[in-house]
N, C-alpha and C positions, 0 to 999 in steps of 0.2 A: 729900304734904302739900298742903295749900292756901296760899295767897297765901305762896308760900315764897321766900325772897330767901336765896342761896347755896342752890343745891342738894346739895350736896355734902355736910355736914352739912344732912340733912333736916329739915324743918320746924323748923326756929330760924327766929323771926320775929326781924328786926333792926329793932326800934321807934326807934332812936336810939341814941347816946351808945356804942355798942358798938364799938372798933376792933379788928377782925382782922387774924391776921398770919398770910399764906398763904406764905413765902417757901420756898423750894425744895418746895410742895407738890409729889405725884404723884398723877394719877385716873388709871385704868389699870381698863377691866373694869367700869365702873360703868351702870346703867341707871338714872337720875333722870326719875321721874312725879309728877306735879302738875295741879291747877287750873290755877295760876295762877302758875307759875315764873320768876322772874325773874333771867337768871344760873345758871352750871351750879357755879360757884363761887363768887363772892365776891357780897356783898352789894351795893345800889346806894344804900344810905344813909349809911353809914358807911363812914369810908377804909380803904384798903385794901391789903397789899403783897402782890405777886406776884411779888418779883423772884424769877426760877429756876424756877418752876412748870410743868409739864407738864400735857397730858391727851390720855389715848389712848384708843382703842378706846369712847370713851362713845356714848351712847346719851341724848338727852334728850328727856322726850315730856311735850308739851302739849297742850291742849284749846284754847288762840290763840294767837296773834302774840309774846306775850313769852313769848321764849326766845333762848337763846345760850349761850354756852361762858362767858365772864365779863363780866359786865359792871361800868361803872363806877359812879360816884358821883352821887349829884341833890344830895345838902345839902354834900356836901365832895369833897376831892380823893383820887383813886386812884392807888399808886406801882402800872405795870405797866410791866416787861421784863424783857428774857429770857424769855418766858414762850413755850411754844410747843404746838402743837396739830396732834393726825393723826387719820383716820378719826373723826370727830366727826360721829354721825349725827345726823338731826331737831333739827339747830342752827342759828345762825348762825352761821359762821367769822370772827367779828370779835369782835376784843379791845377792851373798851374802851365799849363801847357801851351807852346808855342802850337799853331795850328797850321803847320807844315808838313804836308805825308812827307814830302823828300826828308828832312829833319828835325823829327819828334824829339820832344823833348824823353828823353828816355829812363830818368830815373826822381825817386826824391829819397830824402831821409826825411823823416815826421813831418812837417810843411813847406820843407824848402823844398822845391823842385833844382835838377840841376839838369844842364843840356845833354849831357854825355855823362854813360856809365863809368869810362875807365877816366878819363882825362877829368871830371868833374867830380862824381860821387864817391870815387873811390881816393879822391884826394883827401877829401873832407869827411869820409864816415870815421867816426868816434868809436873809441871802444864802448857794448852794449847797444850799440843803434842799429837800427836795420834799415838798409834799402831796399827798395820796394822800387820793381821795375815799375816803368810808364807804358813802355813799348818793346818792341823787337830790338835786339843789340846784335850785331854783326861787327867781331872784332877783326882787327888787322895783324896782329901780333900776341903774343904769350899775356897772361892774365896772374897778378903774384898776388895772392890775398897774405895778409899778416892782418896784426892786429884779433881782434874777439867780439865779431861782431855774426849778422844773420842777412840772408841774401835771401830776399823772398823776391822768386822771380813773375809772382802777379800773374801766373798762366801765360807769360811770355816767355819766348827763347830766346838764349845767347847763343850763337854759331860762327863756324868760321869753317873755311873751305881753301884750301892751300895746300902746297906741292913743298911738299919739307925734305931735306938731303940729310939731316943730322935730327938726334932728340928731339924730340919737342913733346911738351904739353899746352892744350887749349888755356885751360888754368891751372894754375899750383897754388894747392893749401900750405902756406904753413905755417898758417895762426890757427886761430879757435874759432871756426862757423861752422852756421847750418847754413842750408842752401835748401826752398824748397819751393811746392808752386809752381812747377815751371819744367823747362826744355833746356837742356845741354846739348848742340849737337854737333858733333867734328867728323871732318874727311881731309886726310892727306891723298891728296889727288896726284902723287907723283908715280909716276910710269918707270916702276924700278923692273930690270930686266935682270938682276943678279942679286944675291942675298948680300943685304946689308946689316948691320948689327946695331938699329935702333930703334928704339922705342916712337911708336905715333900715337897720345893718349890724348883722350878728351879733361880726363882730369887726372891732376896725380898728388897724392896726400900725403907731407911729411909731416901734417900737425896732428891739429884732430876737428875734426867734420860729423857733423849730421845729415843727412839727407832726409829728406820725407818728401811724399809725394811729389819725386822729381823722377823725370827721363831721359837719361843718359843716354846717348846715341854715338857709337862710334861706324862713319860711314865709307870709312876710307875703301878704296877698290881692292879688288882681290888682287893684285898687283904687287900691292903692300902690307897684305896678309903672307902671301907667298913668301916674300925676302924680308920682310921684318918682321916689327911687334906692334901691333894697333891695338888698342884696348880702351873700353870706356873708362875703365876704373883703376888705376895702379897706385897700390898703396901699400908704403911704409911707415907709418905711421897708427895713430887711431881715429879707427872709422866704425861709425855705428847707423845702420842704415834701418830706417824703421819701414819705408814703403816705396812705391817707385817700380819703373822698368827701366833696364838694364838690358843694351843689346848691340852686338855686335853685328856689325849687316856685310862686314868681310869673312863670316861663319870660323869666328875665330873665338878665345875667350872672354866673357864680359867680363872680368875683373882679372888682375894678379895680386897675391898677396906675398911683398918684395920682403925674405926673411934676412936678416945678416947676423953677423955677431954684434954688431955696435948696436941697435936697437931694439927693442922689445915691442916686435910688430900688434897691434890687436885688430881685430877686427870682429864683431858683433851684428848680424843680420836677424832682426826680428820679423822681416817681410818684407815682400817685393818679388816682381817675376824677372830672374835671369835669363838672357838667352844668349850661351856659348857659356860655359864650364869654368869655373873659379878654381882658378890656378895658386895654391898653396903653394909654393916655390923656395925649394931652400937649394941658395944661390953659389956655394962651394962647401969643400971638405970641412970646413970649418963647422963648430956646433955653434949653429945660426938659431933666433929666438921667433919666437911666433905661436902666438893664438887665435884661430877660428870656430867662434862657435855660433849654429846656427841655431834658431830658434823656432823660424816660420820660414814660408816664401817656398815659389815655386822655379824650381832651376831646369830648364830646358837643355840637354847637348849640343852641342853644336859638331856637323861633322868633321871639322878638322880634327878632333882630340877624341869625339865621341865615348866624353866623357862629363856629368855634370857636377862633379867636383871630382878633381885630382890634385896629388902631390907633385909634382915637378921636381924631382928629387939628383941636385947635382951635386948632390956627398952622400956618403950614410951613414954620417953621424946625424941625426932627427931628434934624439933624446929631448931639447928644448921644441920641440914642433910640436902643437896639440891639436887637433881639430875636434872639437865636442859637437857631433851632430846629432840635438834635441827635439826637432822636429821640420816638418815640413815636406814637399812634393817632391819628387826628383826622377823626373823622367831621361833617363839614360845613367850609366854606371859609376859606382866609384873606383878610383884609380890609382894607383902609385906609378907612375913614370920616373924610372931609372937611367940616369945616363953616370953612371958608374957602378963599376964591378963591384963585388959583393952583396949583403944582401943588407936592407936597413937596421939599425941598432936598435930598434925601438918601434912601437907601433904608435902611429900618428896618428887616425881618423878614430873617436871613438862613438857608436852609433848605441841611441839610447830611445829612441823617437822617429815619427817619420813614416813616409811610406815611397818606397822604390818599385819602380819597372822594372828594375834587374835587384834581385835577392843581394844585399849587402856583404855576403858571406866572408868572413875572416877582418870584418870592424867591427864587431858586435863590443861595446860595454859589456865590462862583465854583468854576466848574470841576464843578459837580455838578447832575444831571437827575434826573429818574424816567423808569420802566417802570412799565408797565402788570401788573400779577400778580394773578390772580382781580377782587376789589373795589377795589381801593388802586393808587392810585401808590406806586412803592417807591421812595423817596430813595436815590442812591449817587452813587458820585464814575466 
């Protein structure tokens, strides 16, 4: 058929005003060709119910872009669940979906699909539920997660690309999620000719976050490396990262860890590959609080700081600063960067684990050295 909306019953054009009821349908064995197919099932005009529906073994062939197994509604609302789908060739494997490349439907929570991640899903996600991307998400403006919920980004990316004059972050945590599955990826694209004093992060964490198998990208020019601070990862709060890359592509640091006196920063890395140097950071004279302790993962230098983990030290009072480093790769040096006179109060990095490019000398946990083995100092007691 041509301009066919539900494939399933063939060329019925659904002009409006038409409600179908698909509920315990079955497709099974079916081969649907078309012009211009919209949906292998139901219409995307008129509502729709799918509760219990199957389709197996289909087959759906187009001449473009719209096509899929069911999609949902443009003028009204579609009931879909329970609905379930296997061997579904020359489709798309999503339920729910407008079949428009220009504007995909981009996100769901458990059956509902919704048009738009920030303006839709994030209206209506529930504490405990997760969203679960549909597609690519390209936002316009700052992103504020609250609430305690999980952002499974479906192997899609959220990014944005923008020329900032003042702070910003892509997103700010500061409820209670994981975030994982998927692509983060920012650039402040502004053409700064003079140091300015702010922060340009892809994400920044006053709550507490999970990450796992996410990739964090901060892309911003070397521009805005040179006169500010661009970072994939800036966080004051708690952040516990189990796997993931992590990278800054203006050869700056992939994370800071923002210490103060008013909160008791943590931070917890079980794995993942860093590239550019996690900045410990304690942010005045003041006895500022903060824990990093590392577990797994491999940290790359980056040459700005050519360093892959340091302290960033603007006081030397540190006494509340711990860094417990229990294992992992670390190709390039640990650090203490001083920008006040005297010397630290206290020793911050304590190495227990691990193996180094450059000999840890003067972090060692008590009681524990390295050996020299091929490339690496190897941490042991």
């Amino acid at each position: 058929g041509r301009n066919t909306v539900g494939g399933v019953i063939s060329d019925i054009r659904m002009n409006g005003g038409l409600k179908a009821d698909y509920s315990n349908f079955k497709a099974k064995g079916l081969t649907i060709k078309a012009t211009k197919a919209v949906g292998g099932i139901s219409g995307i005009i008129s509502g729709q119910t799918l509760d219990g529906a199957s389709v197996e073994n289909v087959a759906i062939v187009c001449d473009n872009v719209h096509k899929g197994i069911v999609s949902g509604s443009l003028g009204s609302k579609s009931t879909i669940s329970n609905l379930s789908y296997s061997n579904v060739a020359g489709a798309t494997a999503v339920v729910g979906a407008i079949y428009d490349t220009a504007n995909p439907v981009e996100a769901r929570i458990g059956d509902v699909y919704y048009k738009t991640f920030v303006t839709d899903a994030l209206a209506n996600v529930k504490a405990g539920e997760t969203i679960t991307l549909q597609a690519d998400v390209t936002l316009t403006g700052s992103v504020v997660l609250t609430n305690e919920c999980t952002l499974d980004l479906g192997g899609f990316s959220i990014s944005q690309k923008q020329a900032q004059s003042a702070a910003y972050n892509m997103i700010q945590n500061q409820g209670t999620w994981t975030i994982k599955n998927g692509t983060l990826d920012y650039a402040d694209i502004a053409e700064l000719s003079a140091a300015v004093n702010y922060v340009s992060n892809t994400i920044q964490n006053s709550g507490s976050l999970t990450l796992e198998d996410v990739k964090v990208v901060n892309n911003s020019g070397s521009a805005v490396a040179a006169n500010g601070y661009p970072h994939p990862i800036d966080n004051s709060g708690k952040l516990v990262i189990n796997s993931g890359e992590f990278t800054n592509n203006a050869d700056y640091s992939s994370m800071r860890i923002w210490c103060t006196t008013d909160t008791d920063t943590e931070v917890i890395i079980n794995g993942g590959t860093f590239n550019g140097s996690i900045d410990f950071q304690n942010v005045s004279s003041q006895p500022n609080k903060g824990t990093l302790t590392i577990n797994g993962g491999t940290f790359n230098a980056d040459t700005y700081t050519n360093a892959s983990v340091r302290l960033l030290g603007f006081g030397a009072d540190v006494d509340e600063m711990n860094g417990y480093i229990k294992g992992g790769t670390f190709n390039g040096p640990l650090k203490l960067n001083k920008y006040v006179s005297g010397d630290f109060n206290s020793q911050v990095f304590f190495v227990s684990g691990g193996k180094f490019s450059v000999e840890p000398a003067g972090f060692y946990a008590e009681g524990y050295s390295a050996t020299k083995e091929g490339d690496y100092f190897v941490v042991s007691k």
